[in-house]
FIDO-816899 format. One line per field, with one value per residue (C-alpha): x, y, z; residue in one letter. Coordinates in steps of 0.25 Angstrom, whole numbers, plus 5000, padded with zeros to 4 digits. Example, Ala and Ser with C-alpha at 12.3 -4.5 7.8 and 13.67 -1.06 7.14 Angstrom:
x = 5049,5055
y = 4982,4996
z = 5031,5029
resn = a,s
END
This chain:
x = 5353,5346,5355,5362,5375,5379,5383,5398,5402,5416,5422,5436,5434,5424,5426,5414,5417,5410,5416,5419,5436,5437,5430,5441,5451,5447,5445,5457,5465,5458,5461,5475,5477,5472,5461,5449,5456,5465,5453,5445,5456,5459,5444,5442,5453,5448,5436,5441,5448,5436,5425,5432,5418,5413,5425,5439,5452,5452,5439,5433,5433,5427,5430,5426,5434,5434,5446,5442,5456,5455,5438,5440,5429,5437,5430,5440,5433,5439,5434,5442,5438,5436,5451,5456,5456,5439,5435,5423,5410,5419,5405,5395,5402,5407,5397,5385,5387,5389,5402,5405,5411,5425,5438,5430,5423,5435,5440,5452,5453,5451,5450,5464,5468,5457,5460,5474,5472,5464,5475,5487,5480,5471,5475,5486,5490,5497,5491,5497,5490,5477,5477,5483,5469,5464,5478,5477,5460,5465,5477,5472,5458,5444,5432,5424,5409,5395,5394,5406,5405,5393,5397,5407,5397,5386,5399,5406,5404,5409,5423,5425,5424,5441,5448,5456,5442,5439,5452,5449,5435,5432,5444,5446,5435,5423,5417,5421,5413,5408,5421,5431,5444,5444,5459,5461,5477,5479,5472,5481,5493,5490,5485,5499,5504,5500,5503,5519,5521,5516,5525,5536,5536,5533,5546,5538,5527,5513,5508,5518,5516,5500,5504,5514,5500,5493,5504,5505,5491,5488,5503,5509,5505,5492,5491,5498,5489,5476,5480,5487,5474,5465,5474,5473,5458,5454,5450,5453,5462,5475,5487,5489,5473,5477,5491,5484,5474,5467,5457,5449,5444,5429,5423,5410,5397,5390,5377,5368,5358,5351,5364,5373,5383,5385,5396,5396,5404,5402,5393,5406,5398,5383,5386,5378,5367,5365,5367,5357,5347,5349,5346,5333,5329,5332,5318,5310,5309,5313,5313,5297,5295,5303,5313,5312,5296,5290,5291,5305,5312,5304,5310,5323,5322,5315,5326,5337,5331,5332,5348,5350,5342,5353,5364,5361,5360,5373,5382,5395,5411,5410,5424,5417,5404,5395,5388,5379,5381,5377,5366,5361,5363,5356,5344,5336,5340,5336,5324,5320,5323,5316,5302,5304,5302,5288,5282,5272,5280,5293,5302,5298,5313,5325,5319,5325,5338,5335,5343,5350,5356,5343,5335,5327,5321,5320,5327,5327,5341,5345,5354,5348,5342,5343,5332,5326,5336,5328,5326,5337,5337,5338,5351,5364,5364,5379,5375,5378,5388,5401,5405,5410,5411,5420,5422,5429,5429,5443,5443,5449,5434,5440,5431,5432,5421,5422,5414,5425,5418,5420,5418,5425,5416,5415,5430,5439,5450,5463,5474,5486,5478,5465,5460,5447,5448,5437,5425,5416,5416,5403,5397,5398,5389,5394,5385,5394,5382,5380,5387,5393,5398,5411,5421,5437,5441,5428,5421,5411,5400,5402,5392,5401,5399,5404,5399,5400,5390,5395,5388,5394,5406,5410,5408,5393,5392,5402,5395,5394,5389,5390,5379,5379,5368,5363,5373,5367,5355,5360,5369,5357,5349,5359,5361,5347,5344,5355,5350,5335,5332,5344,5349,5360,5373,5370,5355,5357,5364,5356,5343,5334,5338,5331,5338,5333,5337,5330,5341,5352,5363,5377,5382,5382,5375,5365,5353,5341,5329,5317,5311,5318,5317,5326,5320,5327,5318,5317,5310,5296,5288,5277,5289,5290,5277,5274,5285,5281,5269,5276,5283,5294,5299,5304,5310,5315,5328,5332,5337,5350,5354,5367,5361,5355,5371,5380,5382,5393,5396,5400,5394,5400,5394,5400,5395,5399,5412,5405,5408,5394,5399,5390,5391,5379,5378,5370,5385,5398,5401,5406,5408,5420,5421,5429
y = 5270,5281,5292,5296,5292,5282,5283,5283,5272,5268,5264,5271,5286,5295,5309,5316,5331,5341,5337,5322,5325,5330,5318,5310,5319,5317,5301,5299,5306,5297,5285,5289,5289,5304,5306,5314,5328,5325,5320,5332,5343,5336,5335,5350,5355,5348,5353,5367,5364,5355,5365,5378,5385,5382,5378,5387,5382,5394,5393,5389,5375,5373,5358,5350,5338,5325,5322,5306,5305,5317,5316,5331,5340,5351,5364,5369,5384,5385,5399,5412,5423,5438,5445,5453,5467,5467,5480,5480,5483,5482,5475,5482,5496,5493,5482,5483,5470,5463,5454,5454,5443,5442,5443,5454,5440,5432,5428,5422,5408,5397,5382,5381,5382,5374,5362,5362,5364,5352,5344,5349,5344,5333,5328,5318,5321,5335,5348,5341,5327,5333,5344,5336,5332,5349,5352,5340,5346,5361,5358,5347,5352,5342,5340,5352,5348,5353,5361,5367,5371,5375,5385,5391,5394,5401,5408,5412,5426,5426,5419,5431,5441,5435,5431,5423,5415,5415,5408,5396,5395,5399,5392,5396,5408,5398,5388,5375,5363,5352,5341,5352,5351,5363,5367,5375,5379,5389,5382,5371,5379,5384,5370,5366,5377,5375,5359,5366,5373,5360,5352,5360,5359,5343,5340,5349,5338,5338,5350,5360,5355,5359,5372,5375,5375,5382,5392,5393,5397,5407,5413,5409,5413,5408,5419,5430,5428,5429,5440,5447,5446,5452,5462,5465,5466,5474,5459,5458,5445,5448,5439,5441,5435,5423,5420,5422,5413,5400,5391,5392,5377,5380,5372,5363,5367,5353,5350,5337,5331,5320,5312,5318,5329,5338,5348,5360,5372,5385,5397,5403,5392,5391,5377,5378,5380,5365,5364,5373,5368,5354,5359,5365,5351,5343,5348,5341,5325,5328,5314,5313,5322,5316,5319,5333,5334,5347,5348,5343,5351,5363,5361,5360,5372,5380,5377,5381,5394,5396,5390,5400,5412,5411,5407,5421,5428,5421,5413,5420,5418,5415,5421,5433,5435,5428,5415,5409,5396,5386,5394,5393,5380,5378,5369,5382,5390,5379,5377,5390,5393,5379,5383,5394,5383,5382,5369,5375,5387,5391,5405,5412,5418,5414,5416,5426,5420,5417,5423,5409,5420,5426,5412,5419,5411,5421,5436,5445,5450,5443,5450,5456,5447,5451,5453,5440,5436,5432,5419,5408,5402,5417,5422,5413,5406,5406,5399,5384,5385,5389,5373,5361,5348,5337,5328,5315,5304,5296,5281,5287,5295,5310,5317,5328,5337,5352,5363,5370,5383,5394,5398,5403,5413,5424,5426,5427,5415,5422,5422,5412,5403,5399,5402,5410,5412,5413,5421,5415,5430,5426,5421,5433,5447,5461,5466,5466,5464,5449,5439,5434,5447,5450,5455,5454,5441,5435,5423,5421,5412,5399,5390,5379,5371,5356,5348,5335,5326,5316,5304,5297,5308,5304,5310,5306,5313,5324,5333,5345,5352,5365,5374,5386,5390,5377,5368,5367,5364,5353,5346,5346,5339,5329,5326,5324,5316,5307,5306,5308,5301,5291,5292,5289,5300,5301,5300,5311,5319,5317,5320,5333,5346,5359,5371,5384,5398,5405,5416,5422,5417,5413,5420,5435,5440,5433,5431,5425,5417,5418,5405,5399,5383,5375,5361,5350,5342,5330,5337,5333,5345,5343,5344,5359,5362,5359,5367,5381,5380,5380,5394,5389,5395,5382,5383,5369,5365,5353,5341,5339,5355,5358,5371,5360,5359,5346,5339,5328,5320,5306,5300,5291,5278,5276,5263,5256,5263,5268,5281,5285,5297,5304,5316,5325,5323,5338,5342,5335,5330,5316,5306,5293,5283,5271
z = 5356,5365,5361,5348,5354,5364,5377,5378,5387,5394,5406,5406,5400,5391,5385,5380,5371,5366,5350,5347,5346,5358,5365,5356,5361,5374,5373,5366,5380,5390,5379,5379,5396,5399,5409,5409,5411,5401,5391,5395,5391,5378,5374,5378,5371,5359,5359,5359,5346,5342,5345,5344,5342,5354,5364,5363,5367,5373,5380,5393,5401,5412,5417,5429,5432,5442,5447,5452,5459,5467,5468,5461,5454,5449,5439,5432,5427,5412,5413,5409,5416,5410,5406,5417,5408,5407,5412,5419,5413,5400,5392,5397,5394,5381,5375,5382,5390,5380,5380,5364,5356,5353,5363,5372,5378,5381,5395,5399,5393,5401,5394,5393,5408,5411,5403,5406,5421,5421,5412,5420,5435,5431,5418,5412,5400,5394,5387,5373,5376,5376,5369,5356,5352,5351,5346,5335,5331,5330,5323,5312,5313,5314,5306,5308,5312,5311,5324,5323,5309,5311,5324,5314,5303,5314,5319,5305,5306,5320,5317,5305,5315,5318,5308,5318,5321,5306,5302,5312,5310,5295,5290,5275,5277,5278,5290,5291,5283,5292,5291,5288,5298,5307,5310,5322,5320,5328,5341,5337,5338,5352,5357,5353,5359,5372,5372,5366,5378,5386,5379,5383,5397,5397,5405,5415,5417,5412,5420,5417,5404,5402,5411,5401,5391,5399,5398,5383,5382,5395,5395,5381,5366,5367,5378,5371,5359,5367,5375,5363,5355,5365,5367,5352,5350,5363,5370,5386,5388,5392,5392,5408,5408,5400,5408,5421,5419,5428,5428,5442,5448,5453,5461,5455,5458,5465,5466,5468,5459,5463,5464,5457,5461,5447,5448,5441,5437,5445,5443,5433,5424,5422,5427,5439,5432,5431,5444,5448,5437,5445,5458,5455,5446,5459,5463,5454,5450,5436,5431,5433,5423,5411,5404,5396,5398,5400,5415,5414,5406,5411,5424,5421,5412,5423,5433,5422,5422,5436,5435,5424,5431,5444,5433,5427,5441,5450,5441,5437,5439,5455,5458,5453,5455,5468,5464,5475,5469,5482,5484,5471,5473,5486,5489,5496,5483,5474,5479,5477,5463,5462,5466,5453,5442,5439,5433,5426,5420,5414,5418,5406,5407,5415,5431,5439,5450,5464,5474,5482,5495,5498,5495,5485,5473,5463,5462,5451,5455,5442,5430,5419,5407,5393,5384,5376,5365,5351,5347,5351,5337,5332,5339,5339,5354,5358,5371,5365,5357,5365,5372,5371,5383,5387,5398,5401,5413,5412,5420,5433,5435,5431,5423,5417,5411,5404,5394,5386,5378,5370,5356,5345,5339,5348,5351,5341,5339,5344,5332,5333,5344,5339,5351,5356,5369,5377,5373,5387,5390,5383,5395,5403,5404,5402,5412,5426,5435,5429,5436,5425,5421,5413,5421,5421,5429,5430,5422,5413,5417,5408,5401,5399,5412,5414,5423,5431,5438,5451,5459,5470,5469,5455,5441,5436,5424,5416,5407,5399,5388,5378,5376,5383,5392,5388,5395,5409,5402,5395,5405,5415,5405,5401,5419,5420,5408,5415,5429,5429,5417,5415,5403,5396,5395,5381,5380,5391,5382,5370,5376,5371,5378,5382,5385,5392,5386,5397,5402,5396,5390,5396,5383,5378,5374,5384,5377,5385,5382,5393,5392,5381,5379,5369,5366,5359,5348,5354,5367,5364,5357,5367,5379,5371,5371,5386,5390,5383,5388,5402,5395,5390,5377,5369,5359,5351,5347,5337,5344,5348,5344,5349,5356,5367,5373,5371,5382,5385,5398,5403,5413,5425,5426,5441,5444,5431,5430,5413,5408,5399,5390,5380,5370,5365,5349,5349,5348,5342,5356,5359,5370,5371,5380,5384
resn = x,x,x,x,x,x,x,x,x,x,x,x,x,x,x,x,x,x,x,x,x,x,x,x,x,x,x,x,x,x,x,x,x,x,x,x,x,x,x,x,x,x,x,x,x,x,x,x,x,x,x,x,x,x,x,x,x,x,x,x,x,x,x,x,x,x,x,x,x,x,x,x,x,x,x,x,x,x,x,x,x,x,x,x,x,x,x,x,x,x,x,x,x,x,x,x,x,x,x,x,x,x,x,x,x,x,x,x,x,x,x,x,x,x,x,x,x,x,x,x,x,x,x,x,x,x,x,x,x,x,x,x,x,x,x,x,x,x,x,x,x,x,x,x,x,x,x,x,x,x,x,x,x,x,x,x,x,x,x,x,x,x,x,x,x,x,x,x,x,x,x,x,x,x,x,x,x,x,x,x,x,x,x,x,x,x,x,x,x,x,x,x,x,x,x,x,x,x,x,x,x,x,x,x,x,x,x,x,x,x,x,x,x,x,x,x,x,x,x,x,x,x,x,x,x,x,x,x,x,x,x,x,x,x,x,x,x,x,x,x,x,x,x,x,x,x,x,x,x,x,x,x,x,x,x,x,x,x,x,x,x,x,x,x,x,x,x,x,x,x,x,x,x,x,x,x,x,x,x,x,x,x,x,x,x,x,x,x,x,x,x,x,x,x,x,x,x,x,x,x,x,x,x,x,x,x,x,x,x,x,x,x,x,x,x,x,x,x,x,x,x,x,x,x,x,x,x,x,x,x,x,x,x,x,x,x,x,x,x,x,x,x,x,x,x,x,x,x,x,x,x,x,x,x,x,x,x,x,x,x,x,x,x,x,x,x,x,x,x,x,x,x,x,x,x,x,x,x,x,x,x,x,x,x,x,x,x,x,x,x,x,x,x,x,x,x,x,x,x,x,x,x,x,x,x,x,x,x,x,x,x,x,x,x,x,x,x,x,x,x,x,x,x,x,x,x,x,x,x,x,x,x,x,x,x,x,x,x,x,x,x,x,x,x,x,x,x,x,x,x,x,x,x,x,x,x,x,x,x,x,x,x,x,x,x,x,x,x,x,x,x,x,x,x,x,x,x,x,x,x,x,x,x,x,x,x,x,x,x,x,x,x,x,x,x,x,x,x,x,x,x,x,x,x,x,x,x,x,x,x,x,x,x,x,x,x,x,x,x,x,x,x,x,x,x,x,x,x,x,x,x,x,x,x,x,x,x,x,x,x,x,x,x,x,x,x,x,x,x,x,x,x,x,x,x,x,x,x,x,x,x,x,x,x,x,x,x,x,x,x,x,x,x,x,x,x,x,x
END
């Protein structure tokens, strides 16, 4: 074979997940007559039972769907915003700007409403259907594996700082042995909880039913228990949050690519970044130069600085703050920042933003950068370790593709729920005059960003990936591996990465890089070489380190009618078809 894994293949439906139960989970839904909403939700709740280090239950989950009947691209935000009560300024008078962890950083959790609002208008089956595989791994536990054990180890010291989070995650006072079973019994609990309360208003039909569980956990004990908590230990979330709470529907952000039509989240995401990153790359006949030879992965990491320099100056929660997103987009604007990137020589730092309403390439009207951080291999990098992916295509053409996050080690698992509700408050700035600043009502702006490619008006490719600020990165690699150079799905996936550092990070406490190049091994040495004499400050991974992100997608075969599925072994992610 060309890749470590084959190419899933199949001609009615495939599911790919970030942990192998939770594609089975999902496979075993469309195998039993669900769609691919219903496989989606069930996947995605698994995997917040399955990777409870990195994806909460309690989380967010930003989802795009494809409604083939209706010919539908809906984005459901699966984003919570800051509680109501945050006074303003509150981090930057009383910790410096800093957003500290622990239940100071949580926003009103959102995964919950988002997965059951897409169930209750698009999907088929109940709350109890799908959730039965999450409820069944939380309840009766699953083979603890290497990443997860080994997440737990890094992060002992920070589960004993709550003895609620120690009891789940240092089970008899120790970490977890690889092959151990890991029983979650108080996510269990409120899992069946909700699917109680759906059960009990089944003579209702099927969408009074999931509201009913939508219900127990924004305005029933779940609730109380969160609120009550926070209330307790000086935390912001109130109860009138929580039961007031809704998913907004955004609108994709749609741009062209050759061909293809890729739809994004919005700027509440860094999602856009990959759409940016693309419009600048249409510039230049990127096949000519190979694939990952020094001039091509030099441009693309130049023109990811450039992406990430106006990520850094515009993007934030747009019912908030003003992002310029069409002109940021535009051809004029485009090609402006274009003329920036230099063949011959990288931006020893992330450039400054341009300014797309007065047509200017450049400004340095941009927020403040911190100082160098040390070393990357010195410090613990949060930035990819906080996601998880799933997406599914069922034999009517719906699709269905989503990035559920947040960890369990920087918020403290609420008592009696096994919850940790979520901390993405991470991804905001204490300082106000940031446009991602923390403020009450507002959201952070989210890595996790799922995304969905289109040709002839129909689903092309769904994909996604964890990894942080190393996401976009990833995802735009994996698309061109695909259309430039014609690979395979999973040779796509499988491919040596590269990943700039080069601005600060989505997460506090922001550290920054200036220049900062990450190599996979296989990446010839010579390829490295070439590169820092261009000024690149490369640094090497190993190959196939879980840091370079861990993409899944399927990919629509629209002229054979053949679902190509594929999973990225850097991570215990998986891929089913049939």
């Amino acid at each position: 074979m060309s890749s470590y894994r084959p190419v899933i293949m199949g001609t009615r439906h495939a599911v790919a997940a970030g942990h192998y139960l939770a594609a089975e989970a999902g496979f075993d839904v469309l195998n039993s007559g669900g769609n691919a909403i219903d496989a989606g939700v069930a996947a995605g709740l698994a995997i917040g039972v399955l990777q409870s280090d990195i994806v909460n239950i309690a989380g967010v989950a930003p989802i795009i769907l494809w409604i083939a009947e209706e010919r539908k691209t809906i984005n459901i935000d699966g984003l919570g915003t800051w509680p109501s009560s945050l006074p303003p300024d509150y981090f930057q008078r009383e910790h410096g700007g800093a957003i500290p962890e622990g239940i100071l950083r949580t926003v009103i959790p959102a995964a919950p409403a988002a997965w059951l609002w897409a169930l209750e208008r698009y999907g088929t089956m109940s709350f109890g259907d799908v959730a039965q595989y999450a409820i069944r791994f939380a309840r009766d536990g699953f083979p603890m594996y290497l990443l997860l054990q080994e997440n737990i180890a890094i992060d002992e010291e920070k589960y004993r700082r709550w003895p609620s989070s120690a009891e789940v995650y240092l089970p008899g006072d120790r970490v977890p042995e690889v092959g151990d079973v890991f029983v979650q019994s108080e996510l269990a609990k409120s899992l069946q909880y909700m699917a109680d309360a759906e059960a009990s208003r089944a003579r209702d039909g099927r969408e009074a039913g999931i509201r009913a569980a939508r219900d127990a956990f924004y305005k029933g004990d779940i609730a109380h228990h969160i609120a009550d908590y926070h209330a307790k230990n000086d935390g912001f979330l109130t109860y009138e949050d929580l039961a007031g709470y809704e998913v907004r529907i955004e609108p994709t952000i749609k741009t062209h690519f050759g061909d293809i039509e890729l739809h994004c989240c919005g700027p509440w995401t860094q999602g856009p970044v990959l759409s940016q990153t693309l419009r600048l790359l249409e510039g230049y006949d990127l096949a000519s130069l190979g694939h990952n030879s020094p001039a091509y992965v030099h441009l693309i990491i130049e023109a990811l600085k450039l992406s990430c320099a106006d990520r850094e100056r515009y993007y934030g929660d747009p019912n908030v703050v003003k992002v310029p997103m069409a002109e940021l987009l535009s051809e004029t604007y485009t090609t402006l920042r274009r003329s920036l990137i230099r063949e011959d020589q990288a931006w020893p730092e992330m450039p400054p933003p341009g300014d797309p309403s007065r047509g200017e390439a450049m400004t340095e009207q941009g927020p403040a950068i911190p100082p160098p951080a040390m070393p990357l291999a010195d410090i613990r990098e949060p930035a990819t370790l906080d996601t998880s992916y799933v997406c599914a295509v069922d034999s009517q053409g719906n699709a269905f593709s989503a990035t559920p996050s947040d960890v369990s080690r920087s918020t403290p698992v609420i008592p009696a729920t096994g919850l940790c509700p979520s901390s993405r408050g991470s991804q905001s700035w204490g300082d106000p005059t940031h446009p991602s600043s923390a403020q009450a009502g507002k959201r952070p702006r989210l890595t996790p960003n799922p995304a969905m490619a289109f040709k002839n008006g129909k689903p092309f490719l769904l994909f996604g990936t964890p990894g942080g600020d190393v996401q976009s990165q990833a995802m735009l690699q994996v698309l061109l591996n695909q259309v430039l150079f014609g690979m395979d799905i999973q040779s796509a996936i499988e491919a040596p990465r590269f990943a700039t550092f080069s601005f600060p990070s989505s997460f506090e406490p922001h550290s920054y890089f200036p220049g900062r190049l990450n190599l996979e091994s296989r990446i010839a040495r010579e390829t490295g070489d070439a590169l820092a004499e261009l000024g690149h400050k490369v640094e090497w991974w190993p190959d196939m380190i879980w840091r370079a992100a861990a993409v899944c997608a399927i990919r629509v075969d629209q002229e054979r009618g053949v679902l190509h599925a594929g999973a990225d072994p850097r991570r215990p992610a998986y891929a089913l078809g049939w």
